[in-house]
C-alpha positions as CSV (number, residue, x, y, z in Angstrom):
1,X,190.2,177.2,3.9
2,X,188.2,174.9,5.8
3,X,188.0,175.0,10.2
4,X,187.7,172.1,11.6
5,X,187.5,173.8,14.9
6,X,185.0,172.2,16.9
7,X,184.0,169.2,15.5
8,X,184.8,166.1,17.1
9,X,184.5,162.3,16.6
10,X,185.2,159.2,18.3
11,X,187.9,156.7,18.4
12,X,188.3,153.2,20.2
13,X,191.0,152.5,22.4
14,X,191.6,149.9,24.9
15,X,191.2,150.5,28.9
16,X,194.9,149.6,29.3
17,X,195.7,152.8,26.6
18,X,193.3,155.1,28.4
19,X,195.0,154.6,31.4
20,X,198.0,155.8,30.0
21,X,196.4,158.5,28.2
22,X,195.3,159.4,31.9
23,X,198.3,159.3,33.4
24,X,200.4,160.9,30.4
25,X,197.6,164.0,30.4
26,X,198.3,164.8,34.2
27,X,202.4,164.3,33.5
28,X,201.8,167.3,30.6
29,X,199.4,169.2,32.9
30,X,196.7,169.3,30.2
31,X,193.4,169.8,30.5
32,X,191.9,167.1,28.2
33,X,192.7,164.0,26.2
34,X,192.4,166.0,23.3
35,X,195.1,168.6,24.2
36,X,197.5,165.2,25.9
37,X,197.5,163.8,22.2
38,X,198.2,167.0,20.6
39,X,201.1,167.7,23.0
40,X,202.7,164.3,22.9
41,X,202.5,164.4,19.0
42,X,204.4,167.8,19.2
43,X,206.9,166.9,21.2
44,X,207.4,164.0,19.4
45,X,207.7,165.8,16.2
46,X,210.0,168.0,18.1
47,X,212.3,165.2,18.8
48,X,212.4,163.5,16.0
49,X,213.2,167.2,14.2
50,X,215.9,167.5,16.6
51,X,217.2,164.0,16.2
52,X,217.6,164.2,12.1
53,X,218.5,168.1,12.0
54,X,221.0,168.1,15.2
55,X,222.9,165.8,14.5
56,X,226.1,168.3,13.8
57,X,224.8,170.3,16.2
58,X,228.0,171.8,18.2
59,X,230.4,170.4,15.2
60,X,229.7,172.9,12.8
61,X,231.2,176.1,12.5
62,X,230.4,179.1,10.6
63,X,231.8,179.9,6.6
64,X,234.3,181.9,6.4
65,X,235.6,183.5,3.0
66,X,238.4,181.1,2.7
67,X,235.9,178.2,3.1
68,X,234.4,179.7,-0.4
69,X,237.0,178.0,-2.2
70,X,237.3,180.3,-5.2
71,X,240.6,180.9,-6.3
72,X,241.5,184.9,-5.9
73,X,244.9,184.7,-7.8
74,X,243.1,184.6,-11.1
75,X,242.4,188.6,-11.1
């Protein structure tokens, strides 16, 4: 397995995206531009998790034995 810890590179954004990169890093409290893009990527990963897995989420309710649907009389 191969770290990519530590190396870096460049990429071009606009002034009008820096400025929100700026303002979005001191909403999440991070430290760097780096860490703002890695948190708003997990959170949006989160959400969209959340959006396409919870969408029962309070309307399901456990199985119970009855819910196997086997039919017991045929001992």
């Amino acid at each position: 397995m191969v770290s990519n810890v530590g190396e870096t590179t460049t990429i071009r954004v606009s002034k009008n995206t820096l400025k929100m990169l700026e303002r979005l890093r001191q909403k999440l409290g991070a430290q760097t531009l780096d860490e703002t893009i890695k948190l708003f990527i997990m959170q949006q990963r989160k959400k969209r998790l959340s959006e396409v897995f919870g969408v029962d989420k309070g309307k399901i309710k456990p199985f119970t034995e009855e819910d196997r649907g086997e039919n017991s009389s045929s001992d």
